[in-house]
C-alpha positions as CSV (number, residue, x, y, z in Angstrom):
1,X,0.7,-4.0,100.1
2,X,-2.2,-4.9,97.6
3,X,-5.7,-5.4,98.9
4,X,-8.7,-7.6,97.1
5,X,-11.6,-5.3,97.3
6,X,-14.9,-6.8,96.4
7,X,-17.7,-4.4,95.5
8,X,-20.9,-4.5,94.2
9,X,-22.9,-1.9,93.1
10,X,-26.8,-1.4,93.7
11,X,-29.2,0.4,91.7
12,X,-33.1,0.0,91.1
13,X,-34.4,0.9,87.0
14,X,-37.8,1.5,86.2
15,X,-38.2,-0.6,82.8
16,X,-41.3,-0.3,80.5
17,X,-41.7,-3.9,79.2
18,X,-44.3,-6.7,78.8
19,X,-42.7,-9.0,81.3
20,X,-40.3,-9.1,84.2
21,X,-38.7,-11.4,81.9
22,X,-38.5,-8.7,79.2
23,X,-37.6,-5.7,81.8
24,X,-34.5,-7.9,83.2
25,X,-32.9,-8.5,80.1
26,X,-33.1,-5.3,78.5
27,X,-31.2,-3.9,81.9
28,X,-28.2,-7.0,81.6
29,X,-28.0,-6.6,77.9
30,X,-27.9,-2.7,78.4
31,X,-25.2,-3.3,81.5
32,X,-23.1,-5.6,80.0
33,X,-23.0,-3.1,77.1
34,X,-21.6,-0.5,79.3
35,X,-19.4,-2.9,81.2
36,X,-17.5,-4.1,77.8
37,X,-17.4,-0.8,76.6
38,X,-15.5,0.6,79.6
39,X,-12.1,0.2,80.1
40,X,-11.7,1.4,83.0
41,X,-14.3,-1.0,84.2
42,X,-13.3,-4.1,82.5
43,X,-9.1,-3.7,83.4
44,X,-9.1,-1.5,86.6
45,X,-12.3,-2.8,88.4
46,X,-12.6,-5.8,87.0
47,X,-16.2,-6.6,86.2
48,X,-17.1,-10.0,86.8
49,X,-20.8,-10.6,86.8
50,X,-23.9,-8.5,86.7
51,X,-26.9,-9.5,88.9
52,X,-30.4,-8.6,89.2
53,X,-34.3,-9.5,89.2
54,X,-37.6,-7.6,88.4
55,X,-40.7,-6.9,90.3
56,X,-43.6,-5.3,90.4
57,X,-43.6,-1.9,92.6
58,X,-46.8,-2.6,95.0
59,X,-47.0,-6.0,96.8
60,X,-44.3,-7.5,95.5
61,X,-42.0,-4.4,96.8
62,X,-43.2,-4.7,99.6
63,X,-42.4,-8.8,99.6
64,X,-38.9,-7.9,98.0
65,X,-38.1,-5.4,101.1
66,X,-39.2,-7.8,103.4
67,X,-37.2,-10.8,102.4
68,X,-34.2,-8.1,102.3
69,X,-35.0,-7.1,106.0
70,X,-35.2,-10.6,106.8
71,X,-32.2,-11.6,105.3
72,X,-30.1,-8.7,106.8
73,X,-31.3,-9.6,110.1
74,X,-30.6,-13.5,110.1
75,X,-27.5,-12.3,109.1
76,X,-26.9,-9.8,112.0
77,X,-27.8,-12.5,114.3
78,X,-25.3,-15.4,113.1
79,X,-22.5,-12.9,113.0
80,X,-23.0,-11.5,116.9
């Protein structure tokens, strides 16, 4: 029997850049470099979309963690 399996991977960079504009597309240009380069990624896993946004560590960690808690939870509660 064959299975759809969606995944998504997670990962956190630390980028030297000038903006959060700058530090988000160095990581998707360097991603997507690694994605097309890999076969195994592109044919076997099919790699469909790359994903991600850049903060500040400090307050806006601490915002970004929140909003994840607070997602997770609302989530939690619709599905019980």
């Amino acid at each position: 029997m064959i299975f759809k399996v969606h995944w998504i991977i997670d990962g956190i960079a630390e980028i030297d850049a000038k903006s959060k504009t700058e530090a988000e597309k160095i990581v998707q240009e360097g991603l997507e470099n690694y994605v097309k380069e890999s076969d195994v990624l592109m044919n076997k896993f099919v790699a469909k979309s790359i994903q991600g946004t850049a903060y500040e560590p400090g307050s806006d960690e601490n915002k970004k963690k929140n909003e994840d808690e607070n997602t997770k939870t609302n989530t939690d509660l619709e599905n019980s």
